[in-house]
C-alpha positions in Angstrom: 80.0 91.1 59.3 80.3 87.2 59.7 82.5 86.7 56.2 85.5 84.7 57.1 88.5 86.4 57.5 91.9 86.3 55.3 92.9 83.9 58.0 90.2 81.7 58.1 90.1 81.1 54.1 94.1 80.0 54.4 94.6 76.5 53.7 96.6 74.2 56.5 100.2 74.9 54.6 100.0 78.5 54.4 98.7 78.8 58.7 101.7 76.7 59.4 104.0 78.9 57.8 102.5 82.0 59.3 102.7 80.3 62.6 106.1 79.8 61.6 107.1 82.8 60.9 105.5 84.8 63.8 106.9 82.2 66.2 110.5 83.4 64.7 109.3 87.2 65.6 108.6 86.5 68.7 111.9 85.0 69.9 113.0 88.1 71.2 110.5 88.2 73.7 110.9 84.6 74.8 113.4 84.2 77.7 111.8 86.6 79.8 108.5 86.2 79.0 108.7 83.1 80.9 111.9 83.5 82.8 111.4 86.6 84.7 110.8 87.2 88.2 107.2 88.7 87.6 106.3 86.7 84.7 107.3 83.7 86.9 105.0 84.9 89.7 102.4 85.9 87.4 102.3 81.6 86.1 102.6 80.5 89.5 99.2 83.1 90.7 97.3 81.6 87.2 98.1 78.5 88.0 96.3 78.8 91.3 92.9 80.6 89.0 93.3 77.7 87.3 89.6 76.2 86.9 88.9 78.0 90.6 85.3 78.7 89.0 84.4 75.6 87.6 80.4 75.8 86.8 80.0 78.5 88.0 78.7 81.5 85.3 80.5 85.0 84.9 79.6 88.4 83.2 82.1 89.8 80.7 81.5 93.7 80.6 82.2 95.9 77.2 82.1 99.7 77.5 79.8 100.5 75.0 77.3 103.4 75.5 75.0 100.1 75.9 76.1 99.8 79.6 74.2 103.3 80.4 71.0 101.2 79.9 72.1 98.0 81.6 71.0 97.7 85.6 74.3 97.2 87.0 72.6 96.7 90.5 71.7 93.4 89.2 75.4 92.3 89.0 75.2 92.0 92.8 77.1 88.9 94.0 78.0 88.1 90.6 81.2 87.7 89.1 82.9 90.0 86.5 85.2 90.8 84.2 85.8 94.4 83.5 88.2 96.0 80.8 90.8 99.0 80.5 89.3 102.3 82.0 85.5 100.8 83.2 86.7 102.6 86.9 85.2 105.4 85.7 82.1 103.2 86.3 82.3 103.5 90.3 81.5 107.3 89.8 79.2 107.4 87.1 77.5 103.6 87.1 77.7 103.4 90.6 79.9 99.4 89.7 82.5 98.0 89.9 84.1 94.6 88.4 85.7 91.6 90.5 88.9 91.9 88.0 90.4 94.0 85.7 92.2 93.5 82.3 93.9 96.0 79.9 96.4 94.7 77.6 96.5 98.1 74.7 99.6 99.9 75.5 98.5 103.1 74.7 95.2 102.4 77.6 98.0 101.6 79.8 100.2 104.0 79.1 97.8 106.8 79.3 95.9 105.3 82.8 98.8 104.2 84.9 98.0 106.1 87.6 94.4 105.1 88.1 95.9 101.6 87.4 98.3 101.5 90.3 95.5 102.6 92.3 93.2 99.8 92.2 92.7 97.4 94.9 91.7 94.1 93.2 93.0 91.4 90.5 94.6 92.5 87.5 95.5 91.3 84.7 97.9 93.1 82.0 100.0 92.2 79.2 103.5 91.8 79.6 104.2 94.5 77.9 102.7 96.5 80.5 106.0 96.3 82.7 107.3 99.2 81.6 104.7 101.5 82.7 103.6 99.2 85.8 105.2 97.4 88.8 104.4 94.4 89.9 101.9 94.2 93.2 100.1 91.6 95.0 97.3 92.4 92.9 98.9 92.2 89.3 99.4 89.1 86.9 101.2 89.8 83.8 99.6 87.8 80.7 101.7 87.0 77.9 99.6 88.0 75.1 100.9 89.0 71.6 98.8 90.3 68.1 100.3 87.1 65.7 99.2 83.7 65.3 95.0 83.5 65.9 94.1 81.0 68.9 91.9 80.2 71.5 94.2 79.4 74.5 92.2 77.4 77.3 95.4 77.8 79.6 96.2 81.6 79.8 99.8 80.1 81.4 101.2 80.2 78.3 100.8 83.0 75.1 97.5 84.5 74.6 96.3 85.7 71.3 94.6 89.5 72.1 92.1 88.8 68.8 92.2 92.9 68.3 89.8 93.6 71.5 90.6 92.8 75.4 87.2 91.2 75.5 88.8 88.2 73.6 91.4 88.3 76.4 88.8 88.5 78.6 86.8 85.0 77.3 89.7 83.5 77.1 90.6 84.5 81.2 87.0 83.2 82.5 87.5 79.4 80.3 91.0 79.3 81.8 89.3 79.9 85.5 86.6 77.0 84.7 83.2 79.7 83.8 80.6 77.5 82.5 78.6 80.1 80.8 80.4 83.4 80.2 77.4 86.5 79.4 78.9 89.6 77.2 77.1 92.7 78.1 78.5 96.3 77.2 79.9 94.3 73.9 78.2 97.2 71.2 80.4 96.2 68.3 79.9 99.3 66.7 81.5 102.8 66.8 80.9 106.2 65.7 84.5 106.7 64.2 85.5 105.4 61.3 88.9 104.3 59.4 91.6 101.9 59.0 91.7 99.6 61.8 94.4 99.6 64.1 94.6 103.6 63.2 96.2 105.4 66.1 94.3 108.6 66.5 93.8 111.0 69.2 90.2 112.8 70.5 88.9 115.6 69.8 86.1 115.9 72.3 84.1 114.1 74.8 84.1 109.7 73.6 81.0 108.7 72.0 82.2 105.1 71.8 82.0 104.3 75.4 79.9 104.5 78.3 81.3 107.6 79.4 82.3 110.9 77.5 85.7 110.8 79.6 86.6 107.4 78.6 88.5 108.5 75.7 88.3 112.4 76.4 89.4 115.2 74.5 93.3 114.2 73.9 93.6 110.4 74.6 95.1 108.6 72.0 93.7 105.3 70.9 93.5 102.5 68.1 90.6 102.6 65.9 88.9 99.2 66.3 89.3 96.1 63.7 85.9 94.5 63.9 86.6 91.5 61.3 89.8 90.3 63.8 87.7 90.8 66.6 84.7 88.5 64.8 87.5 85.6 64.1 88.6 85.8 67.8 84.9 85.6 68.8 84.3 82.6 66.6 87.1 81.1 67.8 86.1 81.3 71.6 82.7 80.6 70.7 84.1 77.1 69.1 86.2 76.3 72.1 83.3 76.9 74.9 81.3 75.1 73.1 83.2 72.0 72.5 83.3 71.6 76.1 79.7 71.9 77.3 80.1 75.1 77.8 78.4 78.6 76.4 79.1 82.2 75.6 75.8 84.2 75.6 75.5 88.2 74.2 73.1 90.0 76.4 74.2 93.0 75.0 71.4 95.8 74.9 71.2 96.4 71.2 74.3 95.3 70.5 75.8 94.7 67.0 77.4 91.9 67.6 75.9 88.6 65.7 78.3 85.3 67.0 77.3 84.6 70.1 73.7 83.2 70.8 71.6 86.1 71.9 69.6 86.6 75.6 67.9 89.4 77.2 69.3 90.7 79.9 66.9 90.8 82.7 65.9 87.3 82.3 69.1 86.0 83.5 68.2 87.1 87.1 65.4 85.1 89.1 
């Protein structure tokens, strides 16, 4: 699936405009996404992540049924990024990620509890306030679904590219990763439909690494793979122009942007 997009095939005139326009939506949101207390607090902790892992090389973790084949005992000492409900992975992976990011309402909404419970970094979108407090662990991201970017400073708006994964590449450039490695990234899933479809389970989650993830009753939003591909492409262009590399270690994933490596030759 790497045909370019609506978005991509728009001429400079007609991106301007659309820019426009969703800039004019989202003036609502404005004043206190930069004025409040905990947004406020949420800039200032950024701002000290800011290029804190310059060089250095980070995992990025999907939950595709993929990571039920991946030897998470090799993350050891390494830092990662995990997304939405992966602490079902302590149990049943025996892992767990440096940080955490969910920024889908409906994940938050529906795993607030097990949210407030973790002890380590996380990051949510500022929508997230009105299910979640603010902690010492907790940094509100001002992310929104208009306008497609790359941002390099996460400070400021971030574009969600339909998948938290594009949050999360655009979290590791912002803390200075050289060389961020996708793994868990399947790009591909069982159910199908209109993307952005909100639809609730009907038995155990064959999407994910665990049958729980998205158990029998969880509402979620069936996936939108080409808006996911032009935020991929996006991030891939931006690492790149800076010396720097995304790599897809995925095992079998789907996914075709990212320059490909095998996963156990990444460890000496």
């Amino acid at each position: 699936m790497n045909e370019l997009t609506a978005y991509e095939k728009m001429g400079a005139w007609d991106k301007a405009m659309r820019a426009a326009y969703d800039g004019l939506r989202r003036l609502p949101e404005l004043p206190a996404a930069y004025l409040h207390p905990w947004r406020r607090e949420s800039i200032r902790r950024l701002g000290k992540l800011k290029d804190s892992h310059a060089g250095e090389r980070c995992f990025i973790l999907g939950n595709g049924p993929s990571l039920k084949q991946t030897d998470l005992s090799k993350l050891k000492g390494e830092f990662c990024i995990g997304f939405n409900r992966i602490f079902l992975a302590a149990e049943e992976l025996g892992f767990t990620p440096s940080i955490l990011v969910s920024i889908n309402d409906l994940v938050v909404e529906q795993s607030t509890e097990e949210f407030k419970a973790l002890q380590m970094p996380k990051f949510f979108s500022w929508r997230a306030r009105k299910w979640l407090p603010m902690d010492e662990h907790t940094h509100f991201l001002y992310t929104s679904y208009s306008t497609p970017k790359f941002s390099t400073d996460v400070r400021g708006r971030v574009w969600e590219g339909a998948t938290v994964t594009n949050v999360g590449l655009q979290l590791a450039y912002h803390m200075g990763f050289k060389q961020a490695i996708l793994i868990g990234v399947d790009h591909s899933f069982v159910d199908k439909g209109k993307p952005n479809t909100t639809v609730e389970s009907q038995g155990d989650d064959p999407n994910h690494f665990s049958p729980a993830y998205f158990g029998k009753g969880f509402k979620w939003q069936l996936p939108d793979l080409e808006t996911s591909e032009l935020g991929y492409r996006m991030a891939r262009k931006a690492y790149e122009a800076d010396g720097r590399e995304v790599l897809d270690a995925t095992i079998g994933g789907k996914l075709q942007i990212f320059k490909k490596a095998a996963y156990d030759t990444l460890f000496s």
